[in-house]
VMD Tcl script that builds the backbone (N, CA, C; Angstrom):
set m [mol new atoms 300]
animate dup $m
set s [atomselect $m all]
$s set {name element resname resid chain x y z} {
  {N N UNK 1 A -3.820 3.037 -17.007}
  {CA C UNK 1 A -4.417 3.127 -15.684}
  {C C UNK 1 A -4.666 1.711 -15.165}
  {N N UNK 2 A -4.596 1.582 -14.048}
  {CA C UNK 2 A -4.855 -0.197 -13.445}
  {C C UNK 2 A -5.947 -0.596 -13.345}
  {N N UNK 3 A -6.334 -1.397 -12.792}
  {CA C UNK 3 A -7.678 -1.777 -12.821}
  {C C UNK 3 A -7.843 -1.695 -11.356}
  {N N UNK 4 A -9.085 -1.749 -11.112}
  {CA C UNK 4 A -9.377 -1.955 -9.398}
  {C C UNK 4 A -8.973 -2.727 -8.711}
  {N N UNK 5 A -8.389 -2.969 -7.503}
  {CA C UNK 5 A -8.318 -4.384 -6.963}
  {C C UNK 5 A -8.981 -4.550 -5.683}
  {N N UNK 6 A -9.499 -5.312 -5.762}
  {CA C UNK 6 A -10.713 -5.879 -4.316}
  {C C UNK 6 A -9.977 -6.784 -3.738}
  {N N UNK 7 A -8.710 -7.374 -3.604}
  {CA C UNK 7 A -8.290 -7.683 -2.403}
  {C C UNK 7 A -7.949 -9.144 -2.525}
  {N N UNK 8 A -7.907 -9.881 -3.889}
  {CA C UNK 8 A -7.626 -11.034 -4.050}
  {C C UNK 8 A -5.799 -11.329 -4.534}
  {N N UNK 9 A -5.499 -12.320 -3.134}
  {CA C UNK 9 A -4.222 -12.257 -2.826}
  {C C UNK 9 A -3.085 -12.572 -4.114}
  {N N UNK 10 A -3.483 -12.952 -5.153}
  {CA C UNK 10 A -2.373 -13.029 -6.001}
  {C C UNK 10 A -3.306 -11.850 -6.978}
  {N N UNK 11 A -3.373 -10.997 -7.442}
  {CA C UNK 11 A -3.693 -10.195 -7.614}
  {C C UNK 11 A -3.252 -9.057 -7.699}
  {N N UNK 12 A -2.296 -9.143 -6.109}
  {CA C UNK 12 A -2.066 -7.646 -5.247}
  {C C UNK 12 A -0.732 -7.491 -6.366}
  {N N UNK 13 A 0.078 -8.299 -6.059}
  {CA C UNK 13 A 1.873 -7.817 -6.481}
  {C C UNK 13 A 1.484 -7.265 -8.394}
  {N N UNK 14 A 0.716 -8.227 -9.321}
  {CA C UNK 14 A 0.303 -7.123 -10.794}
  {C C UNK 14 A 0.000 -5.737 -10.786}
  {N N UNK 15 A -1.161 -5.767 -9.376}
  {CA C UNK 15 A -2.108 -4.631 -9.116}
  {C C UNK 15 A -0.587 -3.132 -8.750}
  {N N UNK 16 A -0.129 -3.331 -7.740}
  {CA C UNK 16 A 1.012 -2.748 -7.360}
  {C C UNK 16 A 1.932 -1.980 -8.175}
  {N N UNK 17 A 2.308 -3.325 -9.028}
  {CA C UNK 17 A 3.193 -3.090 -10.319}
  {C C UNK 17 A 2.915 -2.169 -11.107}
  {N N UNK 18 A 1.642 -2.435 -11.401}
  {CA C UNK 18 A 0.633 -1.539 -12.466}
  {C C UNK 18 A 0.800 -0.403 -11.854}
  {N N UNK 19 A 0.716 0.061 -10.546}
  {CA C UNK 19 A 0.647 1.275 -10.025}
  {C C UNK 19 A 1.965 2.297 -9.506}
  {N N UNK 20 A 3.190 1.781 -9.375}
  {CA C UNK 20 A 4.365 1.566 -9.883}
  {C C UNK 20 A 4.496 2.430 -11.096}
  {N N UNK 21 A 4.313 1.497 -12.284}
  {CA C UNK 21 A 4.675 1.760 -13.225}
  {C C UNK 21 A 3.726 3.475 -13.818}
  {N N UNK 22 A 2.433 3.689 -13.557}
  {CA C UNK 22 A 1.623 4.565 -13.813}
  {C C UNK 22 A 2.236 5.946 -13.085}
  {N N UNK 23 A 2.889 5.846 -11.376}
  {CA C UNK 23 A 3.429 6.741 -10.941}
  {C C UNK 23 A 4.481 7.038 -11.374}
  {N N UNK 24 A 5.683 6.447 -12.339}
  {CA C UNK 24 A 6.015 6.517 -12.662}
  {C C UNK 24 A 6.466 7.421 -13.629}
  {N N UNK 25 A 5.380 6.882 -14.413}
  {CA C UNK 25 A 5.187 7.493 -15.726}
  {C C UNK 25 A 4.785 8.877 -15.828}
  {N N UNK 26 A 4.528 9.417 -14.513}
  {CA C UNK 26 A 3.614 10.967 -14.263}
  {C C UNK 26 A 4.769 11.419 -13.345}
  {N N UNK 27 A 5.544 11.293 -12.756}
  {CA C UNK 27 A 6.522 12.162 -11.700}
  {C C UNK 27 A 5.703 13.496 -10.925}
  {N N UNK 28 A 4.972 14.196 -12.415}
  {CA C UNK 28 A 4.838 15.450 -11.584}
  {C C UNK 28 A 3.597 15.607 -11.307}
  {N N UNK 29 A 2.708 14.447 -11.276}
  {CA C UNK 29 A 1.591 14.113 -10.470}
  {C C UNK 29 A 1.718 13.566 -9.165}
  {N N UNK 30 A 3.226 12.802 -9.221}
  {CA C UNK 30 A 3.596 11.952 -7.694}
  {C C UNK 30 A 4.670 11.964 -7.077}
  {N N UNK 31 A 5.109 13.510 -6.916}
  {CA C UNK 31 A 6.334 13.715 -6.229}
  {C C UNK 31 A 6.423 13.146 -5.018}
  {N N UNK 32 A 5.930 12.682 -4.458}
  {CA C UNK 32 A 6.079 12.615 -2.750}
  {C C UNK 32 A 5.322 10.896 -2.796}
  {N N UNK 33 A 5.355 10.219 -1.490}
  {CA C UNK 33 A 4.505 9.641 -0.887}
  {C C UNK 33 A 3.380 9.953 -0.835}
  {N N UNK 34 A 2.685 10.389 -0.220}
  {CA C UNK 34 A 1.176 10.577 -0.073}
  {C C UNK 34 A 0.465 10.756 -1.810}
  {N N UNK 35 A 0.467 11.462 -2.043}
  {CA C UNK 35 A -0.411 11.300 -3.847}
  {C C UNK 35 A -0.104 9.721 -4.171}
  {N N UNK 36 A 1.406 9.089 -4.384}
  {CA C UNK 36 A 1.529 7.880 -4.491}
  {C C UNK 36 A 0.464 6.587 -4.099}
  {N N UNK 37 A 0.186 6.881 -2.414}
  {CA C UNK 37 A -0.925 6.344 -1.016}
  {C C UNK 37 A -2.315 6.630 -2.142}
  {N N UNK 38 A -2.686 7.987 -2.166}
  {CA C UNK 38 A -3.757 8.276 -2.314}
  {C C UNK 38 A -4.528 7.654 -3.958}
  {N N UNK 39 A -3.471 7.616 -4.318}
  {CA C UNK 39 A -4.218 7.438 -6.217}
  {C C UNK 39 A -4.099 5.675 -5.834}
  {N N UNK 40 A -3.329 4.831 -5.156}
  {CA C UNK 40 A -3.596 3.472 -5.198}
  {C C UNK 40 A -5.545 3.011 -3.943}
  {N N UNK 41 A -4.939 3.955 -2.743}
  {CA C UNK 41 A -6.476 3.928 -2.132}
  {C C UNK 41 A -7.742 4.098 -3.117}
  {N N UNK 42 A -7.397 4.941 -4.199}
  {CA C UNK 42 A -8.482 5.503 -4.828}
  {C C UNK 42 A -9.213 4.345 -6.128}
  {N N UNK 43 A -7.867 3.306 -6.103}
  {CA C UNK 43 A -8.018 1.965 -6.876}
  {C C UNK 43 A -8.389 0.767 -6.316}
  {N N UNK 44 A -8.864 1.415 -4.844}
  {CA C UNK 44 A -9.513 0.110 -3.995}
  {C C UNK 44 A -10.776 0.173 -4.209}
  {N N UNK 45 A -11.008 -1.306 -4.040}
  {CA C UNK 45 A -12.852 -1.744 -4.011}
  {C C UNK 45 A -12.896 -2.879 -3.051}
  {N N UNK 46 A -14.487 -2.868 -2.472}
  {CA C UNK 46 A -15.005 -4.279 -2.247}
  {C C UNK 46 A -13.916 -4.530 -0.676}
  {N N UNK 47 A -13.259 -5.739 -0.440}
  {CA C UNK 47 A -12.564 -5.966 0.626}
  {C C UNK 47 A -11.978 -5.457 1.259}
  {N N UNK 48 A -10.817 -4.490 -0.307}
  {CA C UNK 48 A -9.726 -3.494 -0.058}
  {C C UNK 48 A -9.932 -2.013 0.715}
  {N N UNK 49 A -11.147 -1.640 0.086}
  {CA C UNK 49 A -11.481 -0.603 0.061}
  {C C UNK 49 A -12.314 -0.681 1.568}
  {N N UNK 50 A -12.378 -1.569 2.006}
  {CA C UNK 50 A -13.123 -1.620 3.664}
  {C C UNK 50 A -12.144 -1.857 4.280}
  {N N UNK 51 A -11.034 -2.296 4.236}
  {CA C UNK 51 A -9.980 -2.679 4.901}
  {C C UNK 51 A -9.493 -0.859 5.285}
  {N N UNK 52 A -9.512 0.154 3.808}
  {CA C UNK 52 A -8.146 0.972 3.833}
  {C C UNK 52 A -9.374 2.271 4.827}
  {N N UNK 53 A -10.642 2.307 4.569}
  {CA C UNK 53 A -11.391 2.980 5.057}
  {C C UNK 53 A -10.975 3.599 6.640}
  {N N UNK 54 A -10.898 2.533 7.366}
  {CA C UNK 54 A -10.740 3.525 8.467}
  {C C UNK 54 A -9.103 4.648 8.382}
  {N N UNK 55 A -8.257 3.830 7.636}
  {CA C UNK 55 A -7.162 4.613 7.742}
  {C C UNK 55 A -7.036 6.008 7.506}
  {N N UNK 56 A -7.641 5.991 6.126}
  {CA C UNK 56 A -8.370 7.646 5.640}
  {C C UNK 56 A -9.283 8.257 6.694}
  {N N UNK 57 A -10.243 7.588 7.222}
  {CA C UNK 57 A -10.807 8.070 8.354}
  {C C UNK 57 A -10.253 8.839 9.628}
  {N N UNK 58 A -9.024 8.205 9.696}
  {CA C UNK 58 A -8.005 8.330 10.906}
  {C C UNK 58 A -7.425 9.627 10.344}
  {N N UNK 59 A -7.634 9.265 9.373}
  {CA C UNK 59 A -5.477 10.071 8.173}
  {C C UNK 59 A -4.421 9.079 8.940}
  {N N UNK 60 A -4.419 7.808 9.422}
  {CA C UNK 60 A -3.151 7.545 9.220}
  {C C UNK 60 A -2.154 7.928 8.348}
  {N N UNK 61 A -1.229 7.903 9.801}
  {CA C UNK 61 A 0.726 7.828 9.294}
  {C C UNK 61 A 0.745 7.202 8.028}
  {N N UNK 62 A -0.057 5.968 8.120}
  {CA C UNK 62 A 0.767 4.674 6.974}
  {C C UNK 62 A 0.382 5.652 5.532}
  {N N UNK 63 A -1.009 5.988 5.332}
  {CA C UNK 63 A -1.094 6.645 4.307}
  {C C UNK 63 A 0.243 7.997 3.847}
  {N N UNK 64 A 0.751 8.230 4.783}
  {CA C UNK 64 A 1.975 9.213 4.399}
  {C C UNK 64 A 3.353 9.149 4.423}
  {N N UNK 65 A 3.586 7.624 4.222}
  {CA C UNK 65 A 4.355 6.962 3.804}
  {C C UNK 65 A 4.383 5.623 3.031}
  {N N UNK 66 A 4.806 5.652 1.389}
  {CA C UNK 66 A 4.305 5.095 0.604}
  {C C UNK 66 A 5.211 3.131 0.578}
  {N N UNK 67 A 6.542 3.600 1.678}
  {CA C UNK 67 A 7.032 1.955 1.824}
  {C C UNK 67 A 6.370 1.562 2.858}
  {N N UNK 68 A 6.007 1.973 3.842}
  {CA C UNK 68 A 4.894 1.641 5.359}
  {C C UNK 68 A 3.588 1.256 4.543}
  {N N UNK 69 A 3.222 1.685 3.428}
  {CA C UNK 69 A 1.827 1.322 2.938}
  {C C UNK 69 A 1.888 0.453 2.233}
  {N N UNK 70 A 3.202 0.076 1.874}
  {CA C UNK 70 A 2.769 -0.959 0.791}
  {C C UNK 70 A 2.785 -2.152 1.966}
  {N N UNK 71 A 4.042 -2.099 2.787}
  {CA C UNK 71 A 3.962 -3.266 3.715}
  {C C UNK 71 A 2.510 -3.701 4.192}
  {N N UNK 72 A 1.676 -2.582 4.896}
  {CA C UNK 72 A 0.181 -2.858 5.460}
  {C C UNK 72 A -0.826 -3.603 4.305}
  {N N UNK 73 A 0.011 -3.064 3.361}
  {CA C UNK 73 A -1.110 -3.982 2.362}
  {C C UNK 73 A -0.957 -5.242 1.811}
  {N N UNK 74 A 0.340 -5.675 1.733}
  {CA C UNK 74 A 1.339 -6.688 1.171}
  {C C UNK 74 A 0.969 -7.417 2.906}
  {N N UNK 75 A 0.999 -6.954 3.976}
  {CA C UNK 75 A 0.465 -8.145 5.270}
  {C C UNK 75 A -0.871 -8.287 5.144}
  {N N UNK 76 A -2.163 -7.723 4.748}
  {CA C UNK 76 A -3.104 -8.062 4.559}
  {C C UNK 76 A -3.657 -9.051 3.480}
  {N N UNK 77 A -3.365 -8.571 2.094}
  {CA C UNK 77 A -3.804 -9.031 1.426}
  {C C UNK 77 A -2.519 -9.782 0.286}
  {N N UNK 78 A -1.622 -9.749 0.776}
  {CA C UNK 78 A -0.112 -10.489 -0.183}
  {C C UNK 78 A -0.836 -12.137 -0.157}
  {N N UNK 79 A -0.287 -12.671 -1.201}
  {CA C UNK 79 A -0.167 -14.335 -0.589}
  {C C UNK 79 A 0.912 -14.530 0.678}
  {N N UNK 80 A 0.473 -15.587 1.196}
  {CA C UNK 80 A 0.742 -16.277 2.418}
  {C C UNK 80 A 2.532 -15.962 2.700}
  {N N UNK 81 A 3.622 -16.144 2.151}
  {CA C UNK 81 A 4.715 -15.861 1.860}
  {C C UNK 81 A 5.334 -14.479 1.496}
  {N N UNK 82 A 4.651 -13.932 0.677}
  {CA C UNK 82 A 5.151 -12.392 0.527}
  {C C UNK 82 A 4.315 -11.463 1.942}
  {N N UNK 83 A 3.494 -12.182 2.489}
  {CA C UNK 83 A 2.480 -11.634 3.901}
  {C C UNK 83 A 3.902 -11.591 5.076}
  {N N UNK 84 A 4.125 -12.756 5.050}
  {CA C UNK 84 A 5.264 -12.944 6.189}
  {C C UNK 84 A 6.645 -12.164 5.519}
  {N N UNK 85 A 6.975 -12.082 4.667}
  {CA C UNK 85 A 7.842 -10.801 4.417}
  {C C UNK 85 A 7.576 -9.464 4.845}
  {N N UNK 86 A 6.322 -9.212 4.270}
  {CA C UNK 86 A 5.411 -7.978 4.695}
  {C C UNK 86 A 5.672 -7.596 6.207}
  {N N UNK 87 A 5.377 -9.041 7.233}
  {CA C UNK 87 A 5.202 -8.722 8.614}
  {C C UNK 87 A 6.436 -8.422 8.934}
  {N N UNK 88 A 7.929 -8.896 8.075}
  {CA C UNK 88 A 9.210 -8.754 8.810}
  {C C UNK 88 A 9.395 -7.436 8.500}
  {N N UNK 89 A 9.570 -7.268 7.941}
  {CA C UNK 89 A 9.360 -5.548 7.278}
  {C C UNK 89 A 8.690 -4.674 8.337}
  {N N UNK 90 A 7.161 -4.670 8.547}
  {CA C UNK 90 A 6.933 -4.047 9.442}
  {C C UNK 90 A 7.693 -3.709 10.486}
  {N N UNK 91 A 7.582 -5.058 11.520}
  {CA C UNK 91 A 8.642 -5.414 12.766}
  {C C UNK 91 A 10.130 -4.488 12.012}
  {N N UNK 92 A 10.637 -4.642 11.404}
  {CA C UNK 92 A 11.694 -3.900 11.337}
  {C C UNK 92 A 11.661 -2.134 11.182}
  {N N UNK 93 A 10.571 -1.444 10.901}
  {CA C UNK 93 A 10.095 -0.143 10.794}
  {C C UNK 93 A 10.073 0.130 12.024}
  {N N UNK 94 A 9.138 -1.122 12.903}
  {CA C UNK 94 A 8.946 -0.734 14.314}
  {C C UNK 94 A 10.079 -0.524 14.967}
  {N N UNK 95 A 10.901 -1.260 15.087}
  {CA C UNK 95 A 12.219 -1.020 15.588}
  {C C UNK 95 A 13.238 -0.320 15.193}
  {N N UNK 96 A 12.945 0.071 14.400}
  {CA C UNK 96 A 13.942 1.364 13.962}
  {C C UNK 96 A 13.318 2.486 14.119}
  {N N UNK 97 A 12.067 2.880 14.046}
  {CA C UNK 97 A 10.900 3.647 15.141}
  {C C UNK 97 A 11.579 3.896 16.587}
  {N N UNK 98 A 11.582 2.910 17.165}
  {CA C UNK 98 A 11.706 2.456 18.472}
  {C C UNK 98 A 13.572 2.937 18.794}
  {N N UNK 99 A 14.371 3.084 17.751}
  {CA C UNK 99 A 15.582 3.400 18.449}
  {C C UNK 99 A 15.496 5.078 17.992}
  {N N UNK 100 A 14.921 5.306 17.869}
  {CA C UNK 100 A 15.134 6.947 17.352}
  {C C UNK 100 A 15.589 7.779 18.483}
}
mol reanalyze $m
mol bondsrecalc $m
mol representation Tube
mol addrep $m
């Protein structure tokens, strides 16, 4: 099981991995996206866990899609370089959104 992560930027990509590898390892706990979303939200604390709050609040989209979520989190809290990957990524969801 991973450990918590509160939001410290080199941190995130182990934290991830770890969670990755755990969904993994269970398939028939994490068929889909969303359980995927939900068991890493459920490993937030402290920064993270105020950051992801309103989304659950909302039910955001992003939560029900598990490559849209990693991006939102990888632009928040990634280091400085994997952040700006993060943002191209986004921008590219958006626009492929946008030609539908």
């Amino acid at each position: 099981m991973p450990e918590k992560y509160s939001g410290e930027p080199g941190a995130l990509r182990p934290f991830l991995n770890q969670c990755q590898l755990h969904c993994n390892t269970r398939p028939d706990l994490f068929p889909s996206d969303s359980p995927k979303v939900v068991f890493i939200c459920s490993l937030l604390k402290d920064q993270a866990a105020r950051w992801v709050s309103p989304l659950l609040e909302n039910d955001s989209q992003t939560l029900h899609n598990y490559a849209d979520f990693l991006v939102a989190i990888k632009t928040v809290f990634g280091p400085p370089g994997q952040r700006l990957q993060a943002e191209r990524d986004l921008l590219h969801i958006t626009q492929e959104i946008g030609r539908a």
